[in-house]
N, C-alpha and C positions, 0 to 999 in steps of 0.2 A: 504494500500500500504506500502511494506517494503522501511525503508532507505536506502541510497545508501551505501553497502559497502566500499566505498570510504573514508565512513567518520568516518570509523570503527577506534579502539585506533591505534596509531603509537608504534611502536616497543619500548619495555621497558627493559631498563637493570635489572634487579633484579633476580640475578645470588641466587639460594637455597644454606641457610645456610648448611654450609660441618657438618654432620653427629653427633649428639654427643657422649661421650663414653657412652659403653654400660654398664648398672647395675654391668655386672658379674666383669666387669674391674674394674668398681667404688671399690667395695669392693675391690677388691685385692690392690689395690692403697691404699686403707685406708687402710690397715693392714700394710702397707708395711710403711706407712709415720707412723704410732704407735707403729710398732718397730723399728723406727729409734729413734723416741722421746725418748721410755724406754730407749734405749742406751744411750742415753744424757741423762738420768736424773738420772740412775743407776750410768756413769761416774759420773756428779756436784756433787751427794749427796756424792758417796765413796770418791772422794780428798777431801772433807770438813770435813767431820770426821775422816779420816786417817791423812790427811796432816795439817788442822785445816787452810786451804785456806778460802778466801773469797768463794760467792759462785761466783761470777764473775771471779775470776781467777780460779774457779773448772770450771765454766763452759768453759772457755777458753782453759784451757790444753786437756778439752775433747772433744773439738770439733777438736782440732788439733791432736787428738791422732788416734779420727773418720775418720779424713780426710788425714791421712798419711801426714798431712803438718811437722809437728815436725819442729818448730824454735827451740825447745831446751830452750827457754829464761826464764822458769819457771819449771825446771823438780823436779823430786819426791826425797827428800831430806832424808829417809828412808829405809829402806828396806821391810817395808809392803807396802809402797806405791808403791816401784818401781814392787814391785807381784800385787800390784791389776792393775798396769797399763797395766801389760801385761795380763792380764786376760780382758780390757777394750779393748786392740790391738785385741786379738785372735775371744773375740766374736762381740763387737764395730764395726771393719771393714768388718767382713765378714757379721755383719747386713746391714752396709751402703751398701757392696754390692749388697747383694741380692736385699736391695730398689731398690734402683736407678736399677736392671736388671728388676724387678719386672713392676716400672712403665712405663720405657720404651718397656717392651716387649707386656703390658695392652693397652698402647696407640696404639702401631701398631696393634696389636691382632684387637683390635677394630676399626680400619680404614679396614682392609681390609674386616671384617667380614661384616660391614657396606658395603662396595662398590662394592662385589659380591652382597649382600643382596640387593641392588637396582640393579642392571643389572639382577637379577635371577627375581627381580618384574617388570623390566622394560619387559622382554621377553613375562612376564605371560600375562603382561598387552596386549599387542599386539597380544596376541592370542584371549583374547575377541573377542565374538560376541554375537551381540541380548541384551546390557546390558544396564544397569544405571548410568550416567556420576553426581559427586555428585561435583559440585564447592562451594565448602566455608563449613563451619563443625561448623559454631558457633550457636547462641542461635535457630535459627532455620534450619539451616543445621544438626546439632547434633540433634533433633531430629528424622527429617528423617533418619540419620543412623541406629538411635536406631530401628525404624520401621523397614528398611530393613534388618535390619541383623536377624528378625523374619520370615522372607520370603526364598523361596527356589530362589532369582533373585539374577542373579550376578551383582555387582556395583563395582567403581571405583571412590575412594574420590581425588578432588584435594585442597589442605591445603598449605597454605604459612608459616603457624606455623612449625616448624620443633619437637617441640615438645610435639604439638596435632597430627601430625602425626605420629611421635613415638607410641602414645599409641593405635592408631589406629592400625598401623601393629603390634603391641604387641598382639593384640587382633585377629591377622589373618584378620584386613580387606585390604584390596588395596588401597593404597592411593600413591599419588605423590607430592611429595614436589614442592611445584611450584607455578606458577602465572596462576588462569583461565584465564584471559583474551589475553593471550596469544595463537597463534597460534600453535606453538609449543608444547605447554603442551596440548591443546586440539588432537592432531596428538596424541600427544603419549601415552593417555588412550585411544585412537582406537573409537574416537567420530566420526569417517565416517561411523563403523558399527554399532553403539550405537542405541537403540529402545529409550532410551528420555535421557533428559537432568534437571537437576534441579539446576538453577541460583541461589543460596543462598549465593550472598554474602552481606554484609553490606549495600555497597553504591549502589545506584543506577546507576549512570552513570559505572559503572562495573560490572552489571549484563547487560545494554545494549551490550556493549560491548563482551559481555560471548554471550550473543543471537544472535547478530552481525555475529561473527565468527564463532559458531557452525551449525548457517541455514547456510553459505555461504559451511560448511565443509560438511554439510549431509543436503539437502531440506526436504527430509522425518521425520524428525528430531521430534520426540514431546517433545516443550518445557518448561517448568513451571519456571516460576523465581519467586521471590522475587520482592513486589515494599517496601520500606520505607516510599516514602512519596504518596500520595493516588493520584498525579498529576502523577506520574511516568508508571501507569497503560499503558495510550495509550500511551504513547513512547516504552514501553516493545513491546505491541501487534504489535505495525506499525515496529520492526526492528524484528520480528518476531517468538516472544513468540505464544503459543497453548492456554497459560492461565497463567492467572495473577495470586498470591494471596499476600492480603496486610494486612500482622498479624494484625494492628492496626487496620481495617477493620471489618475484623473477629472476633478478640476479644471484640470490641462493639456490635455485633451484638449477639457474646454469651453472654454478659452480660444483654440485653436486655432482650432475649429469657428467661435466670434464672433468671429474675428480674417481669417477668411477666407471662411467664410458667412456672413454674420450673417442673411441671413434663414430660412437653416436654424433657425441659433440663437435668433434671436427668437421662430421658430414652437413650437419645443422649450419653451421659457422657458415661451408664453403657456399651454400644454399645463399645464407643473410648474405655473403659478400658477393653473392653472382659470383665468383671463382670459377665452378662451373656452368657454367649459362645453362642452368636450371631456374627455375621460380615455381610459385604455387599461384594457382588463380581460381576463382568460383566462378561462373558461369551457370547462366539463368537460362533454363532449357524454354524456347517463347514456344505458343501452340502454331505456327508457320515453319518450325523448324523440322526438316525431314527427318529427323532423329527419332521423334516422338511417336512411340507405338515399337521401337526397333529393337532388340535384344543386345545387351551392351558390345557382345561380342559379335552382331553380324555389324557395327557402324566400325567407320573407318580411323576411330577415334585412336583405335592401337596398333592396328596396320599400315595407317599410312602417317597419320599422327605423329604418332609416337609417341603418347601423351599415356598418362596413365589416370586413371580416375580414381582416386584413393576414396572418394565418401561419397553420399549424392543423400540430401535431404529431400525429405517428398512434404510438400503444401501443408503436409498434417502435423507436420513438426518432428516424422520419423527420418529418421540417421541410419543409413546402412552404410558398414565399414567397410571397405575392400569387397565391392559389391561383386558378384558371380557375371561370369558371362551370361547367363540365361536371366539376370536384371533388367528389368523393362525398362526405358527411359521414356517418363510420363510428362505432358506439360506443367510447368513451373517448377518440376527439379529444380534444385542448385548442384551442381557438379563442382567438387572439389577435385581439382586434378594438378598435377606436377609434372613438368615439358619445359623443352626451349621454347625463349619466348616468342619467335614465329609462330611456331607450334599452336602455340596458347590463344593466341590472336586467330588462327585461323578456326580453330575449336569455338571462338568467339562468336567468330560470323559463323558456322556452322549450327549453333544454338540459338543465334539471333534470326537465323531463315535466311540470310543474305549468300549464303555459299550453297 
């Protein structure tokens, strides 16, 4: 039984950090702040040696020569001096100039490039449909990114870091600067059309809350969260999570596994790493696919394939394991199968009625 959305998080101020400058600006900034320095140091050093000034009052006349301030109270007592000043005036100020138009033209440059660039990704985001909602981006959230952005599925990352989300969009992926647990930020990566959800953030009472408001926002919803601590589990599923998983869990049990199979483990490993261009894939048997009605073993699924079908759930929510050749294949199966991924792709279109 799910909990009562009632008791879902109360409204949180936490307004996303405003934008930071962008790379291209950064550099123009910094050239611009290093030739203002060389002007001030080309000024200090020339009245030092021409005027034979401290270098405190070199530096002082030139920063007032920079700044058009001119008190007058220390001027050039020669005639080389009074030329290199004006040589300090002609190129000096139209450097200070340039800076200061330089950086202030960098910083706006980069606010408004910035705040089309979120309105042009807020639009995008809201035309999703059918996709992948990714809350939180850290030690294991960033993984799943990495995975998806090897997939042809569209996703939409939400990140409170404002600049882990930078690198993210640097990278062309979607991401929202914001708070998951928020109603609002869930609205506005278009989690009403969203095909599932992945809760990844740190704490646990904030992935409930992520699971809270996304079942409330899509019931169809499939949800996978994150638990931390291994009690966390049934609070996730009762506010209603599709499935737990709890890294510290898991990664016991891989270590088990390599600590007394290891060739289990190896072969698992070489799977995860594509080493051997193997993968797993489910595949939805449609009622258009000529499969259906076919005995597992008259389709060409392992004679020309090469694919194996290790499970296949039937509509009722029955699981047969390592199904028999003489296994029917009924519409709306799910086939669990293991194959290169050509293979897999074509077992795809073969289930979808397109081959």
């Amino acid at each position: 039984m799910m909990l009562s959305f009632d008791s879902a998080k109360s409204t949180i101020e936490n307004m996303p950090a405003r934008p930071s400058i962008r790379p291209q600006a950064f550099f123009r900034i910094r050239y611009a702040l290093l030739a203002l320095l060389g002007a001030i140091l080309f000024g200090t050093i020339g009245f030092k040696i021409i005027e034979g000034w401290s270098i405190g009052d070199s530096f002082y006349v030139t920063v007032q020569t920079l700044t058009t301030v001119g008190y007058g109270d220390i001027p050039p007592q020669n005639p080389a001096g009074r030329a290199f000043a004006v040589v300090v005036m002609l190129i000096g100020v139209g450097g200070v100039a340039l800076a200061a138009s330089t950086i202030v033209q960098s910083v706006v440059q980069s606010e408004l490039i910035s705040t089309f660039g979120q309105r042009r990704q807020s639009r995008k985001m809201k035309k999703l449909r059918d996709h992948y909602v990714i809350c939180g981006s850290g030690r294991v959230g960033s993984h799943l990114v990495r995975d998806l952005v090897g997939t042809n599925q569209s996703f939409v990352v939400i990140e409170s870091d404002p600049q882990r989300a930078a690198e993210f969009s640097q990278r062309g992926i979607n991401v929202l600067v914001g708070d998951a647990t928020l109603e609002e930020s869930l609205r506005e990566v278009g989690v009403e059309y969203a095909r599932g959800l992945a809760a990844c953030l740190p704490n646990d009472a904030d992935n409930v809350y992520v699971v809270l408001t996304a079942r409330d926002l899509n019931p169809n919803l499939r949800i996978v969260a994150r638990a931390a601590e291994e009690q966390a589990e049934a609070k996730l599923l009762r506010a209603g999570a599709n499935h737990v998983v709890a890294p510290t869990i898991i990664g016991g049990h891989r270590m088990a596994v390599a600590l007394t199979k290891p060739a289990v483990s190896e072969f698992m490993d070489s799977i995860t790493a594509n080493e051997i261009g193997l993968g797993f894939e489910q595949v939805e048997v449609d009622a258009a696919s000529r499969l259906v009605g076919q005995e597992l073993r008259a389709t060409p699924i392992r004679s020309e394939l090469d694919v194996v079908v290790i499970s296949i759930r039937r509509q009722d929510g029955e699981i047969i394991f390592n199904p028999a050749g003489a296994c029917e294949i009924l519409a709306g199966d799910i086939l669990i199968a293991i194959g290169r991924a050509e293979s897999l792709a074509r077992l795809n279109e073969m289930t979808r009625g397109t081959m």
